[in-house]
N, C-alpha and C positions, 0 to 999 in steps of 0.2 A: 504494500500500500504506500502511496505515494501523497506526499504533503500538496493538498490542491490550496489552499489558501488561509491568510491568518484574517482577523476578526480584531482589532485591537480595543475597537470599543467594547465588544462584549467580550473581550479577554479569553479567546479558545482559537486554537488551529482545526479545519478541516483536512480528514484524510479520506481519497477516495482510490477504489480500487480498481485496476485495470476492467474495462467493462468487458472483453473477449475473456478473461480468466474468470473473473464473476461466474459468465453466462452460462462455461461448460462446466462449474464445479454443481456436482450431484447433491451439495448441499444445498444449492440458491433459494430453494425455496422456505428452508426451515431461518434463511437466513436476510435474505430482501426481497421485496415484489418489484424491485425496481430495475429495468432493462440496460441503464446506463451506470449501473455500479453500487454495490456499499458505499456511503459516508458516514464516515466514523468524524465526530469533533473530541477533541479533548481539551482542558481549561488549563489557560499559562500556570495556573496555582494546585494541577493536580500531584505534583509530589506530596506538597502541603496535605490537600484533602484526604491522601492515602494515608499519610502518618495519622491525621484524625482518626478516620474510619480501624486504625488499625488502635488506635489508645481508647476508641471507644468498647472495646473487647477487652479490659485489663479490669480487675480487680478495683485499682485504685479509683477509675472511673465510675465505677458502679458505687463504691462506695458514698463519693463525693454529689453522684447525682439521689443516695439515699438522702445523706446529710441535708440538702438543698430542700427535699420534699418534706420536711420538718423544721429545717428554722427559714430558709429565707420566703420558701411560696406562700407559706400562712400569714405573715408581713406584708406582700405584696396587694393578699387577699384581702385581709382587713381594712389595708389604706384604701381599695377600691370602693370596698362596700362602707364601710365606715366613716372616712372622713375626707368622701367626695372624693378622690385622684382619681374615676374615670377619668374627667378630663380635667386640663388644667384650666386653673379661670385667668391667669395671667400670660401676658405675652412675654415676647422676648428670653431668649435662653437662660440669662440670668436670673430674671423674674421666677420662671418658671423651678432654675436649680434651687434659687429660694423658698419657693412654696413649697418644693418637694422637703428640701432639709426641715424646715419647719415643723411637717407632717412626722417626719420621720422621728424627730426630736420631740414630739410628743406621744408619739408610740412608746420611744422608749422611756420617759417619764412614768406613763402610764405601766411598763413592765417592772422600774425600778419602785413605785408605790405597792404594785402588787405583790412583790416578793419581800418588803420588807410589813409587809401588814396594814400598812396603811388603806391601799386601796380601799375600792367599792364593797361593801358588807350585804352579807348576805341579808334577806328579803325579814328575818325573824329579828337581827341585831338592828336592823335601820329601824324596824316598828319598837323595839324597845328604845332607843337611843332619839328616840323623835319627841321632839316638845309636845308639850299639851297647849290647845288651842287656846290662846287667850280670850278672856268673855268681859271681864270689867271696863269699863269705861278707862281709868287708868294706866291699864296696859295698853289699850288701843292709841292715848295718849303719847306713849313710850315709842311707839311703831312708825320707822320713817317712814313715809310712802302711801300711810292710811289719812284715811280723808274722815270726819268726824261725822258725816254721812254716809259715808260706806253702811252697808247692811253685814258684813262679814270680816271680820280683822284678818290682816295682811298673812298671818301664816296660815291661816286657814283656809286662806284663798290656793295656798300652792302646796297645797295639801299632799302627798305622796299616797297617801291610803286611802 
């Protein structure tokens, strides 16, 4: 097979094969339907791809792509669904590395509260550790934000229970 032509924008060489040797091998047909020859392309960067394909057979690869399926796609997942990074709401690249580090810097805030106890409590300790509704006139006094009209005082209005 002989070198018919390179490609440099899409980065591969075409190799096409004598078309009289094609035509009489008893194989052609498991092998081209085409009258004028095999064309085989291959990619300027397939040394590269084969060393890939060939560490993606190792041990250590399988490993690492364990590792990944446990700490970093569950991260990925969360910021998607939880705090908006579908998409990004700012432009420009640096904007954008911004709001990512940002998100990401509050994930792990949110892992360093959970591990050290602080975090979010569970559904039984929140209702025990939750104020009782204030009702006196005096407390609703105390309360920024309440209006001396209101029919219901401020904490009760954002009531978790």
């Amino acid at each position: 097979m002989g070198l018919y032509t390179h490609s440099y924008t899409e980065r591969f060489s075409r190799y096409r094969a004598d078309p009289e040797s094609c035509n009489t091998c008893p194989l052609k047909a498991e092998c081209t339907p085409a009258d004028s020859g095999r064309v085989l392309m291959r990619s300027f960067d397939e040394e590269l791809l084969e060393r890939v394909r060939a560490y993606r057979q190792t041990e250590p690869y399988e490993k690492a792509l364990r590792k990944r399926k446990v700490w970093v796609e569950p991260m990925f997942a969360e910021a998607k669904q939880w705090h908006g990074m579908r998409r990004f709401r700012l432009r420009r690249l640096w904007r954008v590395n911004v709001e990512a580090l940002v998100t990401a810097a509050g994930q792990n805030i949110k892992r360093l509260l959970g591990f050290s106890g602080m975090g979010p409590r569970k559904l039984a300790q929140a209702q025990a550790l939750r104020p009782s509704a204030p009702t006196s006139s005096a407390n609703r006094r105390l309360l920024p934000g309440s209006h001396p009209r209101s029919l219901t005082p401020l904490l009760a209005r954002f009531s978790t229970g």
